[in-house]
N, C-alpha and C positions, 0 to 999 in steps of 0.2 A: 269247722275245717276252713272254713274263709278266711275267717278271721288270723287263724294262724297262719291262713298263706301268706296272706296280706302284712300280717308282721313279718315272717322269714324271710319275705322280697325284701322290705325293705331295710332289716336290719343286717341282711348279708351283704346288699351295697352299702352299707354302712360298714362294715365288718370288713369289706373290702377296701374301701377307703382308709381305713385305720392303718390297716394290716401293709398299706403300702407305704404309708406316716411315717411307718417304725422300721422301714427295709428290710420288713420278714420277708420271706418267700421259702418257698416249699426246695429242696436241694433234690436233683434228680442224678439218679446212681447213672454213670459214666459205661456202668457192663451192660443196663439194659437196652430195649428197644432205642435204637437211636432216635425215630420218632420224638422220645418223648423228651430229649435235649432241651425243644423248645419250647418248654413246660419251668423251664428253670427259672426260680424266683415268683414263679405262682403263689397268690397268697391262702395258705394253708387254716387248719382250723375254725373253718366254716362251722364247723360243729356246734359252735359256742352258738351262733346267730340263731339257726334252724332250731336246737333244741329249747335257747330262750324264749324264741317265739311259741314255741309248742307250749313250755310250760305256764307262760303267762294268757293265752289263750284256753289252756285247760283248768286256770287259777280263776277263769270267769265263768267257762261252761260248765266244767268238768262235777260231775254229782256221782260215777260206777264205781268208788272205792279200790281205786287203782292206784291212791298216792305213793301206796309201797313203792312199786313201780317208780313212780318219778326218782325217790329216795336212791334207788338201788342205780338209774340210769346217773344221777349224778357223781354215787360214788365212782362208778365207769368212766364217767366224763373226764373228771376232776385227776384219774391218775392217766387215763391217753392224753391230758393235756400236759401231765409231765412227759409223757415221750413224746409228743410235739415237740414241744423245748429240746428235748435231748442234749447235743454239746453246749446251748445256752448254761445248764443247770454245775454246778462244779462237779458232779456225780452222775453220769446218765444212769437210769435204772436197770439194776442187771434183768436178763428173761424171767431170773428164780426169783426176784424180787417180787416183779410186775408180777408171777404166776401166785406167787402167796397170798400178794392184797386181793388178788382176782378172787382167789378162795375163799378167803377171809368174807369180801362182800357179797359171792355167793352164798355163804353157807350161814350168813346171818339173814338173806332172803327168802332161803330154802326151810330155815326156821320157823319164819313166819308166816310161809305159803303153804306148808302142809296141814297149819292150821285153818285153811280157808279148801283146802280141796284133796280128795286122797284118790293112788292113783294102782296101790295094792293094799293089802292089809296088814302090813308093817312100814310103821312112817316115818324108820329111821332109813329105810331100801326109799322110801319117796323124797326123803330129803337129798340123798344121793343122788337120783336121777336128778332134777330139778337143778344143784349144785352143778353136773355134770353140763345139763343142757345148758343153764346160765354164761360160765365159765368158756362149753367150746362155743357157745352160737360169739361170745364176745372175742374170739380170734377167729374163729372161722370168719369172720365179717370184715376185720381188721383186713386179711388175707385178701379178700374181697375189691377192698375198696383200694382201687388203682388204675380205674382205667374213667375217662369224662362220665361221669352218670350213672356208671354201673352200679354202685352199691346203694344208692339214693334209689333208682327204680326197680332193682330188686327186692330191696324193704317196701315201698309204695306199695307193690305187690302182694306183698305177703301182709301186709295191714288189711288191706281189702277185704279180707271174709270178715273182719273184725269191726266194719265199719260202722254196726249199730252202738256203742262205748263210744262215750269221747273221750276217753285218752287212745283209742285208735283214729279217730276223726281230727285231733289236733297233735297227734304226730306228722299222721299225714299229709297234711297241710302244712304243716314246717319242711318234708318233704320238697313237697311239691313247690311250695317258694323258693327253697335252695335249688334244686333244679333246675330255673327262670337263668340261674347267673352259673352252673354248673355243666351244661347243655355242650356240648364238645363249639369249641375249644373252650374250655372249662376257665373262667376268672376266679374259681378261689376252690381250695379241694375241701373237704369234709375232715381230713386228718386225724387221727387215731382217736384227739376229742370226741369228734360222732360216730364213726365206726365201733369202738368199743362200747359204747354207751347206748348204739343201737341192737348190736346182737343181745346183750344183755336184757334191753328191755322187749324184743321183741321175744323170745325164750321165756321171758318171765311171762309177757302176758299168752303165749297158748300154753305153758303151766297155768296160770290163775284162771285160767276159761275150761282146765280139764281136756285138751288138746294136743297135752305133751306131744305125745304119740305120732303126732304127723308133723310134727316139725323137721324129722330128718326128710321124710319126703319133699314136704314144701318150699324147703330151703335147700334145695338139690346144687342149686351154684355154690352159694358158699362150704357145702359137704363135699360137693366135685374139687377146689381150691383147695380147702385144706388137707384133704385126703392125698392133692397132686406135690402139697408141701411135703408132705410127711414122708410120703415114697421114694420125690428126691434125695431126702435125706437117705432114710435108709439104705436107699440103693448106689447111693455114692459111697456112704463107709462101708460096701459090702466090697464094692468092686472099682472104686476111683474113677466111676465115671457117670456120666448126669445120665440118669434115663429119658427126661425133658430139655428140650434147649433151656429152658429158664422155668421156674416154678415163683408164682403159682401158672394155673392153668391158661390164663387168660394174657400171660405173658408166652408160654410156649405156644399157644395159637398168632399171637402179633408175631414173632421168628419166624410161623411156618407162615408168613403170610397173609393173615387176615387182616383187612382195617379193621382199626380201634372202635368203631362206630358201630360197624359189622357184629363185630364180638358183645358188644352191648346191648343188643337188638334181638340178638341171636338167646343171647342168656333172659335177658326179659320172657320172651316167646315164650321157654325152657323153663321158667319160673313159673308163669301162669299157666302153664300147661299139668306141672308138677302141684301146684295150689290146689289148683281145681278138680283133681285127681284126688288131691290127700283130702283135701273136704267133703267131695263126694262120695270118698270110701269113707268118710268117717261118720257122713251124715250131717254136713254140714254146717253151719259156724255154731 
């Protein structure tokens, strides 16, 4: 875990430095929180740093037979970093596109995970679940990550029961170094690169530990977020009007007035309170 911090410190100021080389930055939407105006031109795709560190860190320690795992976090990686790019690309990726490939790389991971662990006694209902969990923990997360720190210390969290594996000990630690330069006011965001390729792989690993089952508890933030997404929707094409000031969640709580900070702190809390709960009912990691 050190060692992986130690690389994600330093290669996101690195990553940072790049990232301002090349006059990326992050575009912040004009309808949201005014607040975050002054976010604009933020360098985006932290993802790339934090998870290189992780996997070069876990390429020296790493012995639990988790490489699937890495496999599956990359394919995640590799298509949130085309929607990073977005208008850069001649073709931004339509929703139906991105949900297909999402499919596609679940249900080639759900394949090979049912042959490591069964969760009823038919293993084409386990390759489902598993697909399913993969697929939403990688938007549910996506949705997640928007506010300095929030999705970087919600995941940290939720590794934690998992911390005897080191591919949980050098995730972490890639984590925990992005964080150093993510810390509000945030110098480079995580961007749908780590986002998607986080929910993915943490999904994956309590499927491969047999844990399925308490992942919707222990990830109560990102299930609370995309549950506030979905709602919005519906209840706008029901009736033309938002049931939330803004979705996700953690956007209609900044309208109603909470600092960004607050709401970060707060979900943390909420995370570990939900963790420690779902392990304890489960019997622990």
């Amino acid at each position: 875990m050190a060692l992986a911090l130690l690389l994600s410190w330093f290669l996101t100021a690195v990553w940072i430095v790049f990232m301002k080389s090349l006059g990326l930055g992050k575009r912040v939407r004009t309808d949201g929180p005014k607040t975050h105006l002054a976010k604009e031109g933020t360098p985006s795709m932290g993802g790339v740093a934090f998870l290189l560190a992780a996997f070069l860190a876990y390429g020296f320690m790493g012995r639990d037979g988790f490489l699937g795992l890495w496999l599956l976090g990359l394919g995640f990686a590799l298509l949130g970093f085309l929607d990073d790019l977005g208008g850069s690309l001649a073709r931004p990726l339509r929703a139906r596109e991105k949900l297909a490939l999402q499919t596609l790389m679940g249900l080639v991971f759900a394949l090979w995970a049912v042959r490591q662990v069964a969760y009823t006694p038919w293993p084409l209902l386990d390759v489902l679940l598993i697909l399913l969990a993969v697929v939403g923990a990688a938007n549910a997360f996506n949705f997640t990550d928007g506010l300095d720190g929030l999705l970087a210390s919600v995941a940290a969290l939720l590794l934690l029961p998992f911390y005897p594996y080191p591919f949980a000990q050098t995730l972490l630690g890639g984590l925990l170094g992005f964080l150093w330069h993510n810390a509000p006011r945030a110098k480079v965001f995580m961007g749908d690169t780590g986002s998607q390729a986080l929910g993915a792989m943490v999904a994956g690993l309590f499927a491969l530990t047999g844990k399925l089952w308490l992942l919707p508890l222990a990830a109560i933030v990102p299930v609370l977020e995309v549950l506030s997404v979905v709602a919005q929707v519906l209840y706008f094409r029901k009736t033309g009007r938002r049931l939330l000031r803004m979705s996700p969640l953690h956007h209609h709580l900044e309208l109603s007035g909470w600092e960004e900070a607050k709401i970060v702190f707060r979900f943390a809390v909420l995370t570990a309170l939900a963790t420690a709960l779902a392990f304890g009912l489960g019997g622990g990691a």
